[in-house]
C-alpha positions in Angstrom: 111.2 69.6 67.4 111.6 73.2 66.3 108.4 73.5 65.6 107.5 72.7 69.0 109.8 75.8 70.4 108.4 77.9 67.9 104.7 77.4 68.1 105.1 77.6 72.1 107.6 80.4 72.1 108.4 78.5 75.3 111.0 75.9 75.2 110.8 72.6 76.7 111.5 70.4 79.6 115.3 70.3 79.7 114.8 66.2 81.4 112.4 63.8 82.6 112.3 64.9 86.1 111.8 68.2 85.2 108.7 67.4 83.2 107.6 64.8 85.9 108.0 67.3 89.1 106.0 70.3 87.1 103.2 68.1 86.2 102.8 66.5 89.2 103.3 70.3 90.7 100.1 71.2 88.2 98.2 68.2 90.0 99.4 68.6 93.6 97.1 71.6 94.2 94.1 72.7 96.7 92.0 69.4 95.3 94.4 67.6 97.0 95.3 69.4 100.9 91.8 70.2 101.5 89.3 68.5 99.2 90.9 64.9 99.1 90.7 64.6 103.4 87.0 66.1 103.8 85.6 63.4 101.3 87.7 60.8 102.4 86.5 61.6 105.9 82.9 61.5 104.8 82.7 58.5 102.2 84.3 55.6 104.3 87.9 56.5 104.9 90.2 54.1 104.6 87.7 52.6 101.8 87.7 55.6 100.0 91.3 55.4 99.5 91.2 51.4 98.3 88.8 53.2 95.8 91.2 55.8 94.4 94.1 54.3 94.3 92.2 51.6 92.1 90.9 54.2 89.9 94.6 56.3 89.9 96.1 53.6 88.1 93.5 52.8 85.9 91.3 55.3 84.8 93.6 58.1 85.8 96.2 56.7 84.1 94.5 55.9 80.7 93.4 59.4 80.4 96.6 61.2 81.6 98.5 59.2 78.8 96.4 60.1 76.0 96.6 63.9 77.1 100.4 63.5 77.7 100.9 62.1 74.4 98.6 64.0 71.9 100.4 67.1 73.4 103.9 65.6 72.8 102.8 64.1 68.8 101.5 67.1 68.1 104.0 69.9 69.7 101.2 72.5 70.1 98.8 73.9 72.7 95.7 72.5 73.1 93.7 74.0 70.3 96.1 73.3 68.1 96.6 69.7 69.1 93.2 68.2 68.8 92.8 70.1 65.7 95.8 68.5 63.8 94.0 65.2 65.4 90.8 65.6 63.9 89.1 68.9 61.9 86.1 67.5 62.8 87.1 67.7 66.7 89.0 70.9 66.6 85.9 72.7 68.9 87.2 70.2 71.3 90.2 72.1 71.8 88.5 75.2 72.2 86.3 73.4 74.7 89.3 72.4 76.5 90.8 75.7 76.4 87.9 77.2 78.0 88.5 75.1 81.4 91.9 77.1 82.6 90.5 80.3 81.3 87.7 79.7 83.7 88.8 78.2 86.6 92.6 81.0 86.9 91.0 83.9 88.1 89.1 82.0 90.7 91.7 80.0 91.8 94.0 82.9 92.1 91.1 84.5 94.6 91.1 81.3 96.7 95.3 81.5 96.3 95.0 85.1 97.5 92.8 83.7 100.6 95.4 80.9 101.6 97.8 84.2 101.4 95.9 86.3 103.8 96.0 83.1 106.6 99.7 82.5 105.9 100.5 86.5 107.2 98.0 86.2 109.6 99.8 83.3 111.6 103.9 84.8 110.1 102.7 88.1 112.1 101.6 86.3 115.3 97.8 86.8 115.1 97.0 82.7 114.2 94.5 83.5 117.5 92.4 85.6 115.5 91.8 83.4 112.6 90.7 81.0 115.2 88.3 83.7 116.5 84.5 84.1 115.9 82.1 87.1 116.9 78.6 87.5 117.8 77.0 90.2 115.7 72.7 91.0 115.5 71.4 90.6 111.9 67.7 91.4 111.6 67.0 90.9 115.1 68.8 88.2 115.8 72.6 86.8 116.8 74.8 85.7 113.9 78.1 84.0 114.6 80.6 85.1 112.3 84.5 83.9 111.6 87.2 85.4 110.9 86.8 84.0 107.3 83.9 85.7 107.0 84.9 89.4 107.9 87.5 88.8 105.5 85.9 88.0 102.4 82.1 90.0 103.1 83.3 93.5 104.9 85.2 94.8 101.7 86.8 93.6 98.6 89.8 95.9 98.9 91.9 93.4 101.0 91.0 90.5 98.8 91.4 91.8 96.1 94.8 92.8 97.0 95.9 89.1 98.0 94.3 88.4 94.9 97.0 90.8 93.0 100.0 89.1 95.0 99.2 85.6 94.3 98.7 86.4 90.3 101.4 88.6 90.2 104.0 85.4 91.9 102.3 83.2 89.5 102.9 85.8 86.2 106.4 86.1 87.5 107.2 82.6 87.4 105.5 81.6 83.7 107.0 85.0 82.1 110.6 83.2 83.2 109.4 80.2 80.5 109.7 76.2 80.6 113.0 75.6 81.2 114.2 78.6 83.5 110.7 79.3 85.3 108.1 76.3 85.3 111.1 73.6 85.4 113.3 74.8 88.1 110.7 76.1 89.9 109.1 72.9 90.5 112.4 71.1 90.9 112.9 73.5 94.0 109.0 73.7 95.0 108.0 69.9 95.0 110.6 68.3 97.5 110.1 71.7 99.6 106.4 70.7 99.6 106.3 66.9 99.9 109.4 67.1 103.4 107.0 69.9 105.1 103.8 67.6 104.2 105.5 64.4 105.7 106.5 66.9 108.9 102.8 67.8 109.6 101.4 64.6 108.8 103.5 62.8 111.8 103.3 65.7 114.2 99.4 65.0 113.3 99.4 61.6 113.8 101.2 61.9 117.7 98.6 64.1 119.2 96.5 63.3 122.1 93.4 61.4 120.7 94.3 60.9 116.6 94.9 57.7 116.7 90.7 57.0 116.0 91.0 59.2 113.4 94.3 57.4 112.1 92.6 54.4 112.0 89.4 55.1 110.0 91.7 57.0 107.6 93.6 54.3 106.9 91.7 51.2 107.3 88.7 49.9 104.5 85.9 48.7 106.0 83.8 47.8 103.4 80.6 48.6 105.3 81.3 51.9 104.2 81.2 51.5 100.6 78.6 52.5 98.2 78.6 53.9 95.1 78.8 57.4 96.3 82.5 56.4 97.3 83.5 55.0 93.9 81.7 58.2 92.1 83.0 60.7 94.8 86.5 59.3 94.5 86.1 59.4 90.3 85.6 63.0 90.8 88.5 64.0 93.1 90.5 61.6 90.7 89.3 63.4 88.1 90.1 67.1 88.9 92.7 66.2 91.1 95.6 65.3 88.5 94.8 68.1 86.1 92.9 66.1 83.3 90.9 67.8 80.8 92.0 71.3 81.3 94.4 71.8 78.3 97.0 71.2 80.8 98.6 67.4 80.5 98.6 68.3 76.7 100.4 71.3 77.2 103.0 70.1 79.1 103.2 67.0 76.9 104.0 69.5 74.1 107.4 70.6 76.1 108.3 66.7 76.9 111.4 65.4 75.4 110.8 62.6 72.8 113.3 60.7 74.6 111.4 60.5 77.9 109.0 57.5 78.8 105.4 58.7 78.8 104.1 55.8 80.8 107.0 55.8 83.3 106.5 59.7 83.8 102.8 58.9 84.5 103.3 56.5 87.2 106.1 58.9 88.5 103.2 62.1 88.6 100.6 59.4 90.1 103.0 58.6 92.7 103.7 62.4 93.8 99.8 63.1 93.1 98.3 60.5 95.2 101.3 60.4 98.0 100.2 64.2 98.7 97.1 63.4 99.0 97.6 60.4 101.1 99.5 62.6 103.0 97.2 65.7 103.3 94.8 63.3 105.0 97.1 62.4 107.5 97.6 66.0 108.5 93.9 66.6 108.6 92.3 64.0 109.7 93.8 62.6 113.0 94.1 66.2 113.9 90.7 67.3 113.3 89.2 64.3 115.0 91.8 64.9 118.4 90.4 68.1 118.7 86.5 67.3 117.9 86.2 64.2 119.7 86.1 62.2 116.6 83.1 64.1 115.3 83.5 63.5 111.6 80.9 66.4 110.8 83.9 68.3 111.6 85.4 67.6 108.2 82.9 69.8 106.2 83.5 70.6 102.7 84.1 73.7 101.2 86.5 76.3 102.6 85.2 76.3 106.4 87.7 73.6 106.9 91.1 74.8 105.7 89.9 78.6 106.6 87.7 78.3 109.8 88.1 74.6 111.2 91.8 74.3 111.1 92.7 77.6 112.5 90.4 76.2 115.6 92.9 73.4 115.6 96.0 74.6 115.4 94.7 77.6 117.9 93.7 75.0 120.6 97.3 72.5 119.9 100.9 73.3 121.8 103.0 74.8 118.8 99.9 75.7 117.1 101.5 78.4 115.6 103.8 77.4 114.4 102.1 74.6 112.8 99.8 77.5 111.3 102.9 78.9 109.0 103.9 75.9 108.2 100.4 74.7 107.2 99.2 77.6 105.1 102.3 78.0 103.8 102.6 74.3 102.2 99.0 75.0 100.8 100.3 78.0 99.1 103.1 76.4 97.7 100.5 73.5 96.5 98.5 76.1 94.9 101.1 78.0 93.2 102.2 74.8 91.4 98.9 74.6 90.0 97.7 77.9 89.3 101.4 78.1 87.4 100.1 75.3 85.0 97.2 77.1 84.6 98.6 80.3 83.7 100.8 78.3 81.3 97.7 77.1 79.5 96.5 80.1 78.5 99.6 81.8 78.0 100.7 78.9 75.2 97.3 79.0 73.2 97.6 82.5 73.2 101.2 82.9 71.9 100.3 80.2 69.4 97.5 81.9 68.1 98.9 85.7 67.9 102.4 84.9 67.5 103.0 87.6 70.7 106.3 87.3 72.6 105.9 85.5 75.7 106.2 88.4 78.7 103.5 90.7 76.5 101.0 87.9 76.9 101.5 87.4 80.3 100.8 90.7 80.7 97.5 90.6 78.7 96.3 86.8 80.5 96.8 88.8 84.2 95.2 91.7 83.4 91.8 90.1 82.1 92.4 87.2 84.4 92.7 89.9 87.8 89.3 91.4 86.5 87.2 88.2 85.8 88.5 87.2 89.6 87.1 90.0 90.9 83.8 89.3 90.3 84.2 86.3 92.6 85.6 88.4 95.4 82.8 90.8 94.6 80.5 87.9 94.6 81.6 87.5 98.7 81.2 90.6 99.1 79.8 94.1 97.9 77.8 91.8 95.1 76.8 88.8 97.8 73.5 89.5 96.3 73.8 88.8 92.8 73.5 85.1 91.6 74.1 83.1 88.2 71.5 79.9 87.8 71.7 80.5 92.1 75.2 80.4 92.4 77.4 82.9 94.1 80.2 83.8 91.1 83.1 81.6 92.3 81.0 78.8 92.8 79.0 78.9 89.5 82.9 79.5 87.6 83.8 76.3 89.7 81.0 74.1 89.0 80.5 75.0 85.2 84.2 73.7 84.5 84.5 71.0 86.9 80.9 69.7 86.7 80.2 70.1 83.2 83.1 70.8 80.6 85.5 69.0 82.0 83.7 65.5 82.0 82.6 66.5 78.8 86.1 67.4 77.6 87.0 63.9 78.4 84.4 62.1 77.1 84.6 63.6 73.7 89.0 62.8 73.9 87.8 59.1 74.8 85.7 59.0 71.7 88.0 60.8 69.8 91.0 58.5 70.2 89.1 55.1 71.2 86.9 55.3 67.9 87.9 58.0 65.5 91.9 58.4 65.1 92.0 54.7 67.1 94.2 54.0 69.8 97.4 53.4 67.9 97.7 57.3 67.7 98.6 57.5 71.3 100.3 54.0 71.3 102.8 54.3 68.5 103.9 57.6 70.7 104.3 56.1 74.0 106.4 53.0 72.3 109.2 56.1 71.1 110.6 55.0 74.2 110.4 51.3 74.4 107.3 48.4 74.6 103.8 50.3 75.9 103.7 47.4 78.8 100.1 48.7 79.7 98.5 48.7 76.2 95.7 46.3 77.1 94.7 48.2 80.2 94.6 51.6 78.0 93.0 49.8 75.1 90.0 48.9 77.4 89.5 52.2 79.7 89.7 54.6 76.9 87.0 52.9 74.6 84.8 51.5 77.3 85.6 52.3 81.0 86.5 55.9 80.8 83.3 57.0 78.4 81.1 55.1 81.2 82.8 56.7 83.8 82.8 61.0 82.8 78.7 59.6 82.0 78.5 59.0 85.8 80.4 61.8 87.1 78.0 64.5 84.5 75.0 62.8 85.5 75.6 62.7 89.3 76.9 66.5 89.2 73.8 67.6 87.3 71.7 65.6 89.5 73.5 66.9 92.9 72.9 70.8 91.2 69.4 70.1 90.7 
C-alpha cells in the first residue's frame, strides 16, 4: 500500500463512504441536471428511464468495476495502471489520460457560466436572465438572450468566471484525498442530493406538471426505438465517469478492505437517483410553463441557461428557486470537475515526482489557457472553426464521441481477452464472493464491445 501513497503523493480514501460519496460526486455532474432530462424528454420518457436503469446495472456496472479495480490492483494513475496490465496496451493509458485533459478546461468554462447565473439571481436580477432583446443584424431583427450577450459581447467576464470556478476546484484537490476530495464530498453530496429532492417536489406541485409528471415517469413502449436504448447508452456512458482515467484513479486511493462491487451499486444508486431526480425538477416544470410543449426541452445549454430562467422568472418564488437551482448545478459540477482535476494532477505527480500543490499550479495554468479558446470560440473568435465546430464543442465531441468509446472498447478487450477476466475478479473477491461474476463475465467480453461499437458509429454518423 505504500507504494500507492507514494506514486500518488496523495493519500487515500480514509473509508468506504468516503470513496463511494467522491466517486459518485465525479459522476453526479452537468450530464446528469441538464443532459439526462432533455433526452429523457425527447426519447420516450418514462421509457427512456426503463432503458437506463437496465443498462446502469449492467453495462454500467461491468465497466465501472473493471476501472475501479485495475486502479485499486495496480495503485497508480491511469498511465501507469494499464501499463503494468499490459506493455502492449500501455498507449491505452495515454489514450485515457488524454480524456480529462481535454474535457477540464471546457468544463471549467461551462462551470464559470453556471457561476455567472448563480450571482445573477443571489443579487436580485434572476429577471434579466429571463430577458431577451431585439437587435438588427444585417438588415434584419435578431432576438438575442441574455446567454447570449454574455458569452459573444466579450471574453473578459467569462473568462473571469472561468478563473473562479478553476481556482475553487484547484483549491480543493491541492488539499489532497483525504483532507480535500474526501471531506469535501462527504459535506457536498448530502448538501446536493436534500436541495435536489426540495426542487424536484416544489416542481412536481405546480399548476399544470402533473402531464409532464406522468410522461416522465411512466414507459410507454410506443415510444421506444433504438434511438432510446443508444441515446440512453450514451448518457450512461459519460454520465458515471467511465473511461476518463477517472474510476481508475480513484480506485487507486480505495482501501483494500472495501467492497468494490458494493461501492459500485452504492455510486449507481447516488448517480442514477440524481438524475432521476434532475428530471423531476425539469420536466414537470418546463412542461407547466410551455403547455406541455416538449420542444421546450432542447438540448444544449438554451435549457439550463435560457429556458429555465424563463421558468423560474414566470413561477411565484422564482427567485428563489433560481439560487437554489444554479447553485445545486454548481455544486454538481464542482464534484466533477474536482475528479477531473485529480486525474491530471495524479498522472502528472506520478510521472515527474513534483509535490502535489506545484502541480496544481502547473495543471491550472495550462488548463485556464486551453479554456479560453472555448470562451474565445463564443466570442471574439466565433468565427474560427475546427472540422466546423465552434472550440468547445469540437473539445466535447472529440472526447465524448470518439476516445472515450474507444477507451472502453480497447479496456473490454484488454481484460475480456488479453489479461482475462480473473484480473479484475480475484480483486473484487479481496472482500468476499464476486456475487455478479456471471453478469461481468458476459458484458465485458461480449455486451460492452458491441455496445461502445454502437455508440462510435451512431456519433460518427450523427457528425457527419
Amino acid at each position: 500500500m505504500g507504494e500507492k501513497k507514494t506514486a500518488i503523493k496523495g493519500g487515500g480514501f480514509s473509508s468506504k463512504i468516503g470513496f463511494v460519496l467522491a466517486a459518485a460526486g465525479s459522476a453526479v455532474g452537468l450530464g446528469n441536471i441538464w443532459r439526462f432530462p432533455y433526452l429523457a424528454a425527447q426519447y420516450g420518457g418514462g421509457i427512456f428511464l426503463l432503458v437506463y436503469l437496465i443498462l446502469s446495472v449492467t453495462f454500467g456496472f461491468a465497466l465501472m468495476v473493471t476501472e475501479i479495480a485495475i486502479g485499486r490492483k495496480t495503485g497508480k494513475s491511469v498511465i501507469g495502471a494499464y501499463s503494468d496490465l499490459s506493455k502492449k496496451f500501455a498507449p491505452l493509458g495515454w489514450l485515457a489520460a488524454l480524456v480529462p485533459v481535454i474535457i477540464f478546461p471546457y468544463y471549467c468554462v461551462i462551470g464559470g457560466w453556471v457561476l455567472k447565473y448563480l450571482v445573477t439571481f443571489l443579487t436580485g436580477s434572476g429577471a434579466a436572465a429571463a430577458a431577451e432583446t431585439v437587435t438588427v443584424v444585417d438588415g434584419a431583427e435578431k432576438v438575442v438572450s441574455f446567454f447570449d450577450t454574455f458569452v459573444s459581447a466579450s471574453p473578459v467576464e467569462p473568462g473571469i468566471f472561468l478563473a473562479i470556478y478553476m481556482g475553487l476546484t484547484a483549491v480543493v484537490v491541492m488539499l489532497g484525498v483525504e483532507k480535500g476530495i474526501e471531506k469535501f464530498s462527504k459535506f457536498l453530496m448530502p448538501v446536493l442530493i436534500v436541495i435536489t429532492i426540495v426542487i424536484s417536489i416544489y416542481s412536481c406541485t405546480l399548476d399544470g406538471a402533473l402531464d409532464g409528471l406522468l410522461y416522465y415517469v411512466t414507459p410507454n413502449f410506443e415510444n421506444f426505438s433504438l434511438k432510446t436504448v443508444v441515446a440512453a447508452m450514451g448518457q450512461l456512458f459519460y454520465s458515471m465517469s467511465l473511461a476518463m482515467g477517472i474510476m481508475v484513479t480513484y480506485g487507486s486511493y480505495m482501501r483494500k478492505d472495501d467492497s468494490i462491487e458494493g461501492s459500485v451499486h452504492h455510486i449507481e444508486i447516488f448517480d442514477t437517483g440524481v438524475a432521476f431526480l434532475a428530471g423531476l425538477m425539469i420536466v414537470p416544470a418546463v412542461f407547466a410553463f410551455s403547455g406541455g410543449d416538449k420542444s421546450a426541452l432542447n438540448s444544449g445549454p438554451s435549457l439550463m441557461f435560457e429556458t429555465l430562467p424563463k421558468v423560474f422568472d414566470t413561477m411565484p418564488g422564482g427567485h428563489i428557486m433560481g439560487v437554489v437551482f444554479f447553485l445545486l448545478v454548481a455544486l454538481a459540477a464542482l464534484t466533477s470537475s474536482i475528479s477531473l482535476m485529480e486525474t491530471i494532477v495524479s498522472i502528472v505527480c506520478e510521472k515527474t515526482k513534483l509535490k502535489r500543490i506545484p502541480v496544481c499550479l502547473i495543471v491550472v495554468g495550462i488548463s485556464f489557457l486551453i479554456g479560453m479558446l472555448s470562451v474565445l470560440g463564443y466570442s471574439s473568435w466565433s468565427d474560427v472553426t475546427l472540422f466546423g465546430k465552434q472550440f468547445l464543442d469540437f473539445f466535447d465531441f472529440i472526447s465524448n464521441s470518439i476516445i472515450m468509446p474507444i477507451v472502453a472498447l480497447l479496456t473490454c478487450i484488454l481484460i475480456g481477452y488479453v489479461v482475462k477476466t480473473k484480473i479484475v475478479e480475484d480483486e473484487v473477491e479481496i472482500n468476499g464472493k464476486f456475487k455478479s461474476r456471471k453478469l461481468y463475465r458476459v458484458m465485458v467480453k461480449f455486451i460492452c464491445p458491441v455496445f461502445m461499437i454502437v455508440i462510435f458509429v451512431s456519433s460518427i454518423i450523427g457528425y457527419v
